[in-house]
C-alpha atoms as one frame of an Amber mdcrd trajectory, in Angstrom:
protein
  85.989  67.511  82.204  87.701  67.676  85.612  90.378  65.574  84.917  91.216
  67.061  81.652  91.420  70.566  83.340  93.729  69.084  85.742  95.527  66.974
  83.096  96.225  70.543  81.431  97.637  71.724  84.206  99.946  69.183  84.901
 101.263  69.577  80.939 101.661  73.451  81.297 103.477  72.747  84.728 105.959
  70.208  83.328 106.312  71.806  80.214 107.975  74.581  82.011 109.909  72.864
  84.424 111.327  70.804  81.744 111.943  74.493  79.401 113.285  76.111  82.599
 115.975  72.963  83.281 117.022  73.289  79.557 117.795  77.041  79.589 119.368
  77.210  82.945 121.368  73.920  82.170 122.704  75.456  78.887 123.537  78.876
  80.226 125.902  77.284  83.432 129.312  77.463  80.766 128.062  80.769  79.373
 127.594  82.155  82.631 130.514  80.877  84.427 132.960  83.803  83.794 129.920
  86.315  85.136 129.529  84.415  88.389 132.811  84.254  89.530 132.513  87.723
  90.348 131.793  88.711  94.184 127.503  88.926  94.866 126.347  91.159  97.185
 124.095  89.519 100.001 120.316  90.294  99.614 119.495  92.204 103.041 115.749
  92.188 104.340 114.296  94.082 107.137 110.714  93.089 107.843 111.146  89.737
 108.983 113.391  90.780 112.187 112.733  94.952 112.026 116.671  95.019 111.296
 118.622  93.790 108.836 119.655  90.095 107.669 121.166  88.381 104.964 117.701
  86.837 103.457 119.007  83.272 103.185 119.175  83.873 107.198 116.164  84.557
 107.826 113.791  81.393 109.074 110.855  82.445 106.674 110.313  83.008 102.768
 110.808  87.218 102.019 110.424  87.471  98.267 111.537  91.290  97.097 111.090
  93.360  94.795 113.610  96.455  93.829 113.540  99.719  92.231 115.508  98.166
  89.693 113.166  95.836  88.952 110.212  97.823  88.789 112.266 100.705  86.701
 112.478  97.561  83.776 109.213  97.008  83.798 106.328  99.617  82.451 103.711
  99.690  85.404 101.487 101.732  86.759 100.732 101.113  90.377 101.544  98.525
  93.400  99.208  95.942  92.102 100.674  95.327  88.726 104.157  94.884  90.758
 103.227  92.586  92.668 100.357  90.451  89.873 103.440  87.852  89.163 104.481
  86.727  92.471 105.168  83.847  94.362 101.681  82.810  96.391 100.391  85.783
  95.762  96.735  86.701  93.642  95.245  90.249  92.579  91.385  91.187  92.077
  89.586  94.442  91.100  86.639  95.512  92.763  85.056  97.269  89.574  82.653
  99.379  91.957  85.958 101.907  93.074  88.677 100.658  90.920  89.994  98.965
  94.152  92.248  96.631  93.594  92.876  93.582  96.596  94.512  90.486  96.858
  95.729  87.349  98.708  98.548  86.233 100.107  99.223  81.976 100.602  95.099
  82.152 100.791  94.409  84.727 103.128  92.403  87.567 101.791  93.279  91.604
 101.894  92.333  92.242 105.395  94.220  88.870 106.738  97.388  90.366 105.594
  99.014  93.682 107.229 100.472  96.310 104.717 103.550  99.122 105.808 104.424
 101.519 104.829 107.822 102.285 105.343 106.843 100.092 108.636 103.920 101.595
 109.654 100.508  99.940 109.417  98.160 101.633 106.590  95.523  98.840 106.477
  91.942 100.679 106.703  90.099 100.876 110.455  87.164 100.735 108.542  87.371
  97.040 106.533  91.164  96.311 107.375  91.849  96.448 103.745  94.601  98.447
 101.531  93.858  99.622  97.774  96.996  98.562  96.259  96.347 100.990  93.399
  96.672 103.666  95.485 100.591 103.413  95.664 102.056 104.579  92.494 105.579
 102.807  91.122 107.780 106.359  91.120 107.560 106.063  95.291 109.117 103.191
  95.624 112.412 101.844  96.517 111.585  98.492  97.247 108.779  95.947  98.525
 109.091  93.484 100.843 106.506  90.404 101.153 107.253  88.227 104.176 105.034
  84.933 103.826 103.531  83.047 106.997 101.897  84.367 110.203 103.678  87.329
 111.783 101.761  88.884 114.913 104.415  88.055 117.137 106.334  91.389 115.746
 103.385  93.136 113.684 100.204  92.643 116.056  96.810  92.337 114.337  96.136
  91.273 110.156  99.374  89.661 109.560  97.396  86.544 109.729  99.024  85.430
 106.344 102.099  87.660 106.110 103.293  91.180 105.750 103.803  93.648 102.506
 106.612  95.999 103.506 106.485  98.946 101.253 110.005 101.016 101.325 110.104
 104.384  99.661 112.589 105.777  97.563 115.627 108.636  99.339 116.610 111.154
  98.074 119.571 111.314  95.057 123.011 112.420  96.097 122.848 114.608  93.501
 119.744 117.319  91.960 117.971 115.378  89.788 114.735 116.064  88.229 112.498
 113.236  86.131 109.541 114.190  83.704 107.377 111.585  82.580 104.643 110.883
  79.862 102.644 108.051  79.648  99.696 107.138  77.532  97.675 104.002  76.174
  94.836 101.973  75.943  91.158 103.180  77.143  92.369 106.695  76.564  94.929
 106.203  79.544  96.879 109.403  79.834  99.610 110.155  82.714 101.966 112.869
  83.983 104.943 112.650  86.485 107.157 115.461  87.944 109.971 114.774  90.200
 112.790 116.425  91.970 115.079 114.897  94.972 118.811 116.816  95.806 120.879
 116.327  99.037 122.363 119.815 100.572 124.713 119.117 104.043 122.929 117.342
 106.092 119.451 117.780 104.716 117.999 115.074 102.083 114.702 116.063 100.096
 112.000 114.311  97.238 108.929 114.815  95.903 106.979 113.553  93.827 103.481
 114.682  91.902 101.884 112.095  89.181  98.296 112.683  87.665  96.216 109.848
  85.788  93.263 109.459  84.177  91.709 106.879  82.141  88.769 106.003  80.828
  88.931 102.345  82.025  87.967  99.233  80.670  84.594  98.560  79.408  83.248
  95.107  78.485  81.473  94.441  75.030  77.625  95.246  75.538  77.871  96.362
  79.256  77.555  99.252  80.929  79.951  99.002  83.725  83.236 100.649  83.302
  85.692  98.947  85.284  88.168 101.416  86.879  87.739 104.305  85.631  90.218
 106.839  87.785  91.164 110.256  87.732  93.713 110.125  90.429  96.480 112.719
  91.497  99.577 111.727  94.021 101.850 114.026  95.984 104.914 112.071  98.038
 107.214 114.250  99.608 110.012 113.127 101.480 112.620 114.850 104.060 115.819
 113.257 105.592 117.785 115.114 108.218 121.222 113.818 108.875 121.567 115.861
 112.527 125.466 113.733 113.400 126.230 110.372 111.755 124.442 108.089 114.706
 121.321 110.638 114.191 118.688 110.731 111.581 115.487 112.580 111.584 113.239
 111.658 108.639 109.660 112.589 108.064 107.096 112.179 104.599 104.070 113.156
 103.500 101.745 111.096 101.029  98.645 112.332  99.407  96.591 110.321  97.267
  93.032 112.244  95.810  90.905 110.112  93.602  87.780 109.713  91.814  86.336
 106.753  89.913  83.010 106.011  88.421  81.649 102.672  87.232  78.873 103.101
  84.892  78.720 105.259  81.983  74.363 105.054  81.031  74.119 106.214  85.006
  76.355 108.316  86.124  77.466 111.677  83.939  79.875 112.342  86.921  82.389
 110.099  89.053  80.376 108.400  91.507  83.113 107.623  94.500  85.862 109.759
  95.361  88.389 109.084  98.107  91.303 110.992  99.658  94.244 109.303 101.665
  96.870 111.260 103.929  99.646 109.905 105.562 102.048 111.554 107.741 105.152
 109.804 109.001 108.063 111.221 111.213 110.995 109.064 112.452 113.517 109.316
 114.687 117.099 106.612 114.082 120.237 106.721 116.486 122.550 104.179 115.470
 125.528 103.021 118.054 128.202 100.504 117.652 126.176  97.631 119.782 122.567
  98.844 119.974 120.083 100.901 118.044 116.813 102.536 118.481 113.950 103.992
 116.386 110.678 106.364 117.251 108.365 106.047 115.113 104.450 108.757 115.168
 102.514 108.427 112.198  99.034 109.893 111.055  96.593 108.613 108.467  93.317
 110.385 107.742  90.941 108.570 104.730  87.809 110.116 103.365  85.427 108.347
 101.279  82.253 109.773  99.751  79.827 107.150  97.689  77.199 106.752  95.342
  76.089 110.294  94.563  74.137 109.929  91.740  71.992 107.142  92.211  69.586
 108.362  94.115  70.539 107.574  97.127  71.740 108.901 100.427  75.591 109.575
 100.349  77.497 106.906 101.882  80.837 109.346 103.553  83.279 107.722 105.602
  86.026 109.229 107.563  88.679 107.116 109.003  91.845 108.293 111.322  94.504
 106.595 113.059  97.127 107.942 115.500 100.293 105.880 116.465 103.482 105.781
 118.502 106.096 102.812 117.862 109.398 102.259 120.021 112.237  99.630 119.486
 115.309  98.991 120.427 117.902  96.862 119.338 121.360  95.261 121.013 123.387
  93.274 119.347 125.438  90.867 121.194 127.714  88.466 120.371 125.174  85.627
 120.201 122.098  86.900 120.597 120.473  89.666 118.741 117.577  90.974 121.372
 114.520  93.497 119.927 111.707  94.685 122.085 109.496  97.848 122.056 105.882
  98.898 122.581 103.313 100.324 120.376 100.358 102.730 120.440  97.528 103.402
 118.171  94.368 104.865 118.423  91.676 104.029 115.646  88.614 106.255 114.430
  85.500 106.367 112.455  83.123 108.820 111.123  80.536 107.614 109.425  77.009
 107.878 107.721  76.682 103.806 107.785  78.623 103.083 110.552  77.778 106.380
 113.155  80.950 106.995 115.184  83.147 104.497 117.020  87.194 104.600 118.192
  89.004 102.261 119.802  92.501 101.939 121.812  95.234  99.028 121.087  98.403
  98.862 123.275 101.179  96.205 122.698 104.553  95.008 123.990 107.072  93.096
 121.718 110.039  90.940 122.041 112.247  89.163 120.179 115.638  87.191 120.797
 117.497  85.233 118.010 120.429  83.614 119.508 123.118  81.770 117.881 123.582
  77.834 118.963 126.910  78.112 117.197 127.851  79.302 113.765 125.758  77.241
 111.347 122.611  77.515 113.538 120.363  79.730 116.048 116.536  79.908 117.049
 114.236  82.426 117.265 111.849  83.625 120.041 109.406  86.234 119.586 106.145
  87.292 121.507 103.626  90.695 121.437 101.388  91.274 123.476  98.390  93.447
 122.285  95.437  94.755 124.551  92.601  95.979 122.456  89.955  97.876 124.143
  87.157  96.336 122.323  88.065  92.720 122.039  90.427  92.400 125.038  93.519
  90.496 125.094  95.999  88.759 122.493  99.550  86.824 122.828 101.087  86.268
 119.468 104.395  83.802 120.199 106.529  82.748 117.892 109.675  79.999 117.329
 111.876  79.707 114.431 115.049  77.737 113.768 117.513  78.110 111.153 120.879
  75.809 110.194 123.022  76.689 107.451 123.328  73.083 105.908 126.444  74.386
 103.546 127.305  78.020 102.904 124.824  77.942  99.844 121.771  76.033 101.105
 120.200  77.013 104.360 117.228  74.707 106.496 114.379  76.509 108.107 111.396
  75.415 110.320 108.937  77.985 112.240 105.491  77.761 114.598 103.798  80.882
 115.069  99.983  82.128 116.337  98.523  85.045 114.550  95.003  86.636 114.856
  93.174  89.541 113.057  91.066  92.295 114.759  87.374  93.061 113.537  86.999
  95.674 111.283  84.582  98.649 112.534  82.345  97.945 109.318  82.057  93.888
 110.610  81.670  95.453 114.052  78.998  97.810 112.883  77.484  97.689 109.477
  73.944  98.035 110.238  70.880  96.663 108.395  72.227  97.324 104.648  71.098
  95.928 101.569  73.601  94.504  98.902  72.348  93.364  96.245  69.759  90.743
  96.861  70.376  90.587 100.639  70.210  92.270 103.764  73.781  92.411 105.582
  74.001  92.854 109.585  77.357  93.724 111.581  78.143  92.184 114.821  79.379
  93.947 117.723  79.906  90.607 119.526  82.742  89.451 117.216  85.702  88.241
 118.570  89.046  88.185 116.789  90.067  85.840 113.853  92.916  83.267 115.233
  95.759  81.107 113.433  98.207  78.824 113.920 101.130  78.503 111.198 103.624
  75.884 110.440 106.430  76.548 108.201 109.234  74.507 106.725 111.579  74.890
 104.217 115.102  75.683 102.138 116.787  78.076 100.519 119.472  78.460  98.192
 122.208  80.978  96.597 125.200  80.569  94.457 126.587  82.060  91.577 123.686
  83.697  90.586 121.322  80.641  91.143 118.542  81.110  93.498 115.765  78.394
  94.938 113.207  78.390  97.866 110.614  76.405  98.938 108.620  76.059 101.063
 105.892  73.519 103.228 103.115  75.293 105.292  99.959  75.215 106.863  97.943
  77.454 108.788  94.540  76.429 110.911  92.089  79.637 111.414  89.575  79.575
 114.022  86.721  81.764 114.887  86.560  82.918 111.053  84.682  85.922 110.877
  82.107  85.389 107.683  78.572  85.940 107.013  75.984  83.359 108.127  72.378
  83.087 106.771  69.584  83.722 109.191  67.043  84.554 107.257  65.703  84.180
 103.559  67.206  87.415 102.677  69.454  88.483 105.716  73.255  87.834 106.590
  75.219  88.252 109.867  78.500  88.752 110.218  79.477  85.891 112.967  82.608
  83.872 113.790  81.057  80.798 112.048  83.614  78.256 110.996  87.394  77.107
 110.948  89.659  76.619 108.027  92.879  75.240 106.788  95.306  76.365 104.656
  97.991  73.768 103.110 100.469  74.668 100.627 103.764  74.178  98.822 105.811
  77.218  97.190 108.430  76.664  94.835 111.060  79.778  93.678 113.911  79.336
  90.685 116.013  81.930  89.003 119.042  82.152  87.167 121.461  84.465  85.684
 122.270  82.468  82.658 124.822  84.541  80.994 125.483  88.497  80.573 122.129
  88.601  78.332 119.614  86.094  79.448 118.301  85.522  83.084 114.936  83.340
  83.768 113.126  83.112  86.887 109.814  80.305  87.471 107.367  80.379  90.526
 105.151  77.321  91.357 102.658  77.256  94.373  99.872  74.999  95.422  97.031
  75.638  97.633  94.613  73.701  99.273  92.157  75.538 101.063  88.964  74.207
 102.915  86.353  75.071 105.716  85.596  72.758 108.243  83.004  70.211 106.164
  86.263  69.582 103.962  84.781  71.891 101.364  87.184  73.867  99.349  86.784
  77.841 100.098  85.615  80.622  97.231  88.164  82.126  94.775  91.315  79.895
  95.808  92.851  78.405  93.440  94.919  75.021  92.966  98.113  76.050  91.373
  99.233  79.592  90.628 102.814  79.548  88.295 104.399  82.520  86.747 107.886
  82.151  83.882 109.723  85.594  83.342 112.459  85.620  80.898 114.622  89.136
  80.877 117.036  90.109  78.336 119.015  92.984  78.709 122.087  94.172  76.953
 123.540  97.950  77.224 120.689 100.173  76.407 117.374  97.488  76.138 115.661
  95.386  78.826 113.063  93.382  77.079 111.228  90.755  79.684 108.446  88.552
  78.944 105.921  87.686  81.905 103.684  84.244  82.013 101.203  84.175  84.823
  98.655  81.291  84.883  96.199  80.769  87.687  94.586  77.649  88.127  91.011
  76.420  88.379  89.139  77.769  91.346  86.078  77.702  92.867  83.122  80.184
  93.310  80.256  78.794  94.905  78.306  75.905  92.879  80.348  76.794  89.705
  84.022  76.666  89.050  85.870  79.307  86.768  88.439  78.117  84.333  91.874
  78.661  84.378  93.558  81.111  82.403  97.216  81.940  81.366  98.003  85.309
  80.521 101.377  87.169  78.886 102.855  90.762  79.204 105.582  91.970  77.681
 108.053  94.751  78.548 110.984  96.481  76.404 112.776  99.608  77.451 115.106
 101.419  75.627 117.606 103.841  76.646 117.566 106.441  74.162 120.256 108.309
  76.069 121.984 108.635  78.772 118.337 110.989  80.186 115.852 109.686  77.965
 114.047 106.414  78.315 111.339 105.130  76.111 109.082 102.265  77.410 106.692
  99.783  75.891 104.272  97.395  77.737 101.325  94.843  75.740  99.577  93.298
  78.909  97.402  90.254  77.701  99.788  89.971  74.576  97.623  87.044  73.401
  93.944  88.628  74.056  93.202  85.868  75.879  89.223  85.916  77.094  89.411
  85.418  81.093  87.705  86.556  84.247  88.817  86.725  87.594  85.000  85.496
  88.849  83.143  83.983  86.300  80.982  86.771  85.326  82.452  90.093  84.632
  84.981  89.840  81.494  88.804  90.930  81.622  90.692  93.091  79.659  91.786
  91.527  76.288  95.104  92.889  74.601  95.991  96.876  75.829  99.618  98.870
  75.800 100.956 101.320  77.203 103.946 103.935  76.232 105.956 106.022  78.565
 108.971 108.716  77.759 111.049 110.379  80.704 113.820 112.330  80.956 115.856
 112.976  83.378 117.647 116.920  84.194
């Protein structure tokens, strides 16, 4: 049965290859008149904390653009991101929480910005990627491979950058109505204008939905009623000063099962406030960054139980600098945050993190140049961390660049591993540690990329080694520890293609294998072999009509294994005029019967609709 899953595999795999050759070989003539036209480089930030042509940078940054997410009829951050290269969603059907992993490494491995600041949770080191609706954003920025040596704890297996939108040059205001399957219904009101020097946004959406609920089960997976304000100020004081500060509220509630609960059973509220400060000079640059982030969870009302309310706030100050020279391109800066919790389970705790960064990337000549980069962190809990890094990048042509990186990365205990006293889930008895030490990794990276004329290609060669894993061990018949228990290794291969056929067609395909295993050579939980994902766009005038494959391989979960899957979406929107947009979306366009872990059934076919208008 094995082989034949695997045999599968290897048909759907080559099948596509052999479909994606075909169309991109057919569309070169078609498409030659569109590419002689000039392309504009692709600039990244969050690889260097300035900005770089992304073939120069010496690690994979896959992106993601307003653009992009404008053609396509989403919801949140999650169902952005579901189709990407290395990367894998989940839902947590208790809070409608959605998570993920990144080349392996789970939600609290990998360090989430916003707009460069840190919002992964004090209390688990997670981030809710359904928290972040679609209209916020300008673009996303997922840096793959180990990246403490800038970042600092969690970026164990890479860094989500997420960039919000500025305000238009002009007053524009956007109304929005969206409704669909599971009696899905949302609103959007937005207004953004530019007057002198001062730049403004905002943003309110409100959802609700009744969420998905399995044939004869109780449990209602996600249902939401969830309101966001984003608000967003730019202050252009003289053109090397800019002062910019935003404001993001998030307020839901979600409740699981309908023969239960007659009311929501978990509600949350997230508040972030960010305020920057940018001078820009002819050789140098410098930014000041203080943020705030208060989250407030309250659990579990109606069962009987205790309330389970946790409070969470963090305090920062960032500094760096850049000069540019004529070979070298030197960063440093410092960073301070302060980390709190309030909390029924967990009682009260805080805890004080310092670091001091540095980075040089100096040119050998003009094809090539090598990276140094180093942070120091000193955590008042767990001590002392150095995070180095070296990179190396030579431009092999002017299309096709050669990369190679070695990096160490490590990931801070959470206060509810630190903490979590005696508390039953499910059939067991789970036990915090305040003993733990810190999570630490070694990456190697390899790897090429390529751009001309509209053709693009990556890939990549990595593996990371993690000791002092922080898991659960068994010391009893019914009681769990958190302990730093075993060591793991992660060994992959990503593979990126897309081409601009001709002025209607453009295809993109996404391969990546993953071998991940503990330190008996057993393969770890909920990895899977292969993940691969085909989009094929089409867009002429007024219609952008894109068609999404996403198939995740056979994986693991405990004793059993749970089958692979392939499942389509399908997007069309239509420009009705030049201020009205309709919008069409069939997610699972094949009902396809699938679960994520082997026991709590998927969503078959569902659509959306959305209408906007612009003023």
């Amino acid at each position: 049965m094995v082989k034949i899953k695997y045999l599968k595999i290897n048909i759907i795999i080559i099948v596509t290859i052999i479909f994606l050759s075909f169309i991109l070989g057919t569309g070169i003539t078609a498409a030659k008149a569109e590419t002689e036209a000039i392309e504009l480089d692709e600039m990244v930030v969050t690889a260097s904390k300035y900005e770089e042509n992304y073939l120069d940078v010496p690690a994979l940054v896959e992106t993601v653009t307003a653009a992009e997410i404008e053609a396509e009829n989403v919801s949140d951050l999650a169902e952005i991101l579901r189709n990407k290269l290395g990367l894998t969603y989940d839902y947590s059907s208790r809070n409608g929480t959605k998570e993920f992993k990144l080349r392996g490494a789970n939600t609290n491995q990998v360090l989430v910005l916003l707009d460069g600041q840190s919002i992964n949770s004090g209390k688990s080191n997670k981030v809710n990627l359904a928290r972040f609706p679609i209209e916020i954003i300008e673009k996303v920025e997922i840096l793959k491979g180990s990246a403490s040596a800038l970042y600092g704890a969690n970026a164990v297996g890479g860094v989500i950058n997420i960039i919000t939108k500025k305000a238009s040059l002009e007053p524009m205001t956007t109304i929005k109505y969206k409704f669909g399957s599971y009696n899905s219904q949302e609103y959007l009101l937005s207004h953004s204008n530019q007057s002198g020097k001062l730049a403004y946004s905002l943003i309110y959406s409100d959802l609700k939905t009744d969420g998905f609920q399995a044939e004869d089960s109780p449990i209602l997976d996600n249902k939401l009623d969830e309101q966001n304000i984003f608000t967003k100020f730019n202050y252009q004081y003289n053109p090397q000063t800019a002062i910019t500060a935003s404001i993001k509220l998030n307020e839901a509630e979600t409740g699981v099962n309908k023969d239960i609960l007659s009311e929501p059973d978990h509600s949350s509220q997230d508040f972030n406030l960010n305020l920057k400060l940018k001078r820009n000079f002819d050789q140098s640059d410098y930014q000041i960054m203080v943020y705030h982030n208060n989250n407030e969870n309250i659990g579990y009302e109606d069962l009987n139980e205790d309330n389970k309310n946790h409070e969470t706030n963090s305090l920062g100050l960032t500094f760096d600098k850049k000069n540019y020279y004529q070979k070298h391109t030197f960063l440093y800066g410092f960073e301070i945050s302060e980390n709190k919790i309030e909390s029924t389970t967990y009682n009260q705790h805080q805890n004080l993190n310092s670091a001091f960064f540095i980075q040089d990337s100096y040119n050998l000549n003009q094809k090539s140049k090598i990276g140094l980069a180093l942070r120091f962190d000193h955590h008042e809990e767990y001590g002392s961390e150095t995070s180095p890094k070296l990179s190396y990048l030579t431009k092999l042509n002017s299309h096709l660049n050669y990369y190679a990186s070695i990096a160490k990365s490590y990931r801070a205990p959470s206060f509810s591993e630190l903490y979590l006293p005696r508390t039953k889930m499910r059939s067991n008895y789970m036990i915090g540690n305040p003993d733990l030490k810190p999570e630490k990794a070694i990456a190697y990276e390899t790897g090429f990329k390529y751009n001309n004329r509209g053709l693009k290609s990556e890939i990549s060669i990595f593996k990371r080694d993690v000791e002092d894993l922080i898991d659960y061990k068994k010391i009893s018949s019914n009681e769990k520890l958190k302990v730093n228990l075993n060591e793991a290794v992660f060994t992959g291969i990503e593979f990126k293609l897309s081409k601009r056929i001709n002025s209607l067609f453009a295809a993109a395909f996404n391969y990546s294998y993953l071998d991940a295993r503990n330190e008996d050579d057993q393969r770890l939980d909920d990895r899977p072999y292969s993940k691969a994902g085909l989009e094929l766009v089409y867009q002429q005038k007024d219609i952008i009509s894109s068609l999404n494959f996403n198939y995740i391989g056979e994986k693991k979960d405990g004793a059993e294994n749970i089958d692979s899957y392939l499942i389509t979406n399908w997007n069309l929107k239509k420009q009705i005029k030049a201020d009205l947009a309709l919008k069409l979306a069939i997610n699972n366009l094949f009902d396809q019967d699938y679960t994520f872990n082997g026991k709590d059934e998927r969503p078959g076919r569902n659509y959306n609709i959305a209408i906007s208008k612009n003023f």
